[in-house]
BADRENTOR-930224 format. One record per residue (C-alpha): x, y, z; residue number from 1. Coordinates in steps of 0.02 Angstrom, whole numbers. Layout:
SITE      c1      c2      c3    k
SITE       X       Y       Z  NUM
...
***
This chain:
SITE      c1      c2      c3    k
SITE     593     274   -1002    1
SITE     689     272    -831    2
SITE     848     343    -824    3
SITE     972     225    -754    4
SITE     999     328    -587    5
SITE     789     313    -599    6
SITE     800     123    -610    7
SITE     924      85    -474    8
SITE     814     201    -368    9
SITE     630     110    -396   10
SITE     752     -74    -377   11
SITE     831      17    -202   12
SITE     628      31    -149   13
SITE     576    -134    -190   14
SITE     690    -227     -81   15
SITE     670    -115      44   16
SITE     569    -195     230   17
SITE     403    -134     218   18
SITE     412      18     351   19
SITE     573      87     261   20
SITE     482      81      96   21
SITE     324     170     165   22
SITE     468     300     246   23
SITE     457     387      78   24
SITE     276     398      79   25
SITE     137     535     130   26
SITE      19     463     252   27
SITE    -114     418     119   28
SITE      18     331      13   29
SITE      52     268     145   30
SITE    -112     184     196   31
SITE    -154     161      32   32
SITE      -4      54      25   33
SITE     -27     -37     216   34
SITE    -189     -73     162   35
SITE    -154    -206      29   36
SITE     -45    -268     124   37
SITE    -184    -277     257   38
SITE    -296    -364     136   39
SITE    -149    -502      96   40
SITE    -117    -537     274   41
SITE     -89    -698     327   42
SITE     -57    -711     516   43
SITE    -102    -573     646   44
SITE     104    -525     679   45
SITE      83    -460     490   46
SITE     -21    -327     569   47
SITE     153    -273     650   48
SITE     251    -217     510   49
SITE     127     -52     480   50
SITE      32     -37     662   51
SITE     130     108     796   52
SITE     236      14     902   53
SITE      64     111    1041   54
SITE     -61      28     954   55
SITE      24    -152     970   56
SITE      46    -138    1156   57
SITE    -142    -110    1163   58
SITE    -173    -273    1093   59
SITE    -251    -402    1207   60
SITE    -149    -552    1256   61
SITE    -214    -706    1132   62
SITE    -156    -852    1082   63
SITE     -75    -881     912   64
SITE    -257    -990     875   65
SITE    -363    -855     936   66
SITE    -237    -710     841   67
SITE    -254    -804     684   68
SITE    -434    -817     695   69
SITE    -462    -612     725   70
SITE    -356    -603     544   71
SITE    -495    -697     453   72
SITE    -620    -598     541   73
SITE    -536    -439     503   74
SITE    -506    -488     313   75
SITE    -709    -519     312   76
SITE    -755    -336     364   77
SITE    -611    -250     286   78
SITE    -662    -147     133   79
SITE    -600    -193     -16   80
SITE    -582     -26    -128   81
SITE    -539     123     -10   82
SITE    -507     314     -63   83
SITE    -444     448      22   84
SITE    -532     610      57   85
SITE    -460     712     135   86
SITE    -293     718     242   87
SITE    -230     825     378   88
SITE     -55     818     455   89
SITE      -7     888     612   90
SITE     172     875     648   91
SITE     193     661     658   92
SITE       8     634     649   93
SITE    -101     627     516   94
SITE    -303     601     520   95
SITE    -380     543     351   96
SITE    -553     541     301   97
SITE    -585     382     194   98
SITE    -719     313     122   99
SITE    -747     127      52  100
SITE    -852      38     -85  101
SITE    -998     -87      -6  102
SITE    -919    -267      35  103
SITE   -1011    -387    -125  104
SITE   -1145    -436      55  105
SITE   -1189    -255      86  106
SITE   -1328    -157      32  107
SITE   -1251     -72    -124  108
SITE   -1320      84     -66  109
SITE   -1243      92     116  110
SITE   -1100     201     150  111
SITE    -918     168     219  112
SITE    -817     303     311  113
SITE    -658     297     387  114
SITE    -556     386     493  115
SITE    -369     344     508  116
SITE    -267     390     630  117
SITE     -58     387     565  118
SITE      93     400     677  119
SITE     260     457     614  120
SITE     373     318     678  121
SITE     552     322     643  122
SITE     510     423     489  123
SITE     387     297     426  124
SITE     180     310     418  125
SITE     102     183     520  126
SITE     -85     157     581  127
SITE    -103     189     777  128
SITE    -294     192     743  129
SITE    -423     133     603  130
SITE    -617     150     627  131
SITE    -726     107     494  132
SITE    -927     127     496  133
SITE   -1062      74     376  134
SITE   -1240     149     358  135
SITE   -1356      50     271  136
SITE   -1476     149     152  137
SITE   -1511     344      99  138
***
């Protein structure tokens, strides 16, 4: 049973913006976290919320149409069920090793790795990078 000093603390977190929630977070919370929230995205500005503020300014210049579009793509390759392997932090970085169950199209014996790359922004955990791979078979 909470405590009441426990309850106004987990209410204070849930209205909380998204990076000051995740401020509280290791990096694989973190991503663990960012990555639902990948997985609900609606529009490509979503992406904004959890991405370094370096990683956005690498983004090509789209249109809203052809933005939108990438999100459905991206929701289509993204892995569903991820786990994280391993973690290493280095001052505000963080690399961690993840790896993914097959997408219900793949070969159920092909394997997902991950490496993500997390930035330290303003005391929050955000994704600069995020490369996934798949190898189909033994």
């Amino acid at each position: 049973m909470l405590s009441h000093i426990g309850l106004r603390v987990c209410v204070a977190l849930l209205t909380l913006p998204v990076p000051a929630a995740l401020a509280l977070d290791s990096p694989t919370d973190a991503y663990l976290k960012i990555h639902q929230l990948e997985l609900k995205m609606t529009k490509y500005e979503d992406t904004f919320a959890w991405r370094t503020k370096r990683s956005i300014a690498k983004d090509p210049k789209l249109s809203e149409k052809e933005n939108n579009e990438i999100v459905g793509l991206m929701k289509m390759m993204m892995p569903l069920k991820v786990k994280v392997v391993s973690q290493a932090i280095n001052g505000q970085e963080a690399t961690l090793k993840a790896i993914a169950d097959p997408l219900p199209n793949e070969d159920p014996k092909s394997k997902t790795t991950g490496t993500i790359i997390m930035l330290q922004e303003n005391n929050t955990w955000k994704i600069d990078t995020e490369k996934w791979s798949t190898k189909v078979g033994d």
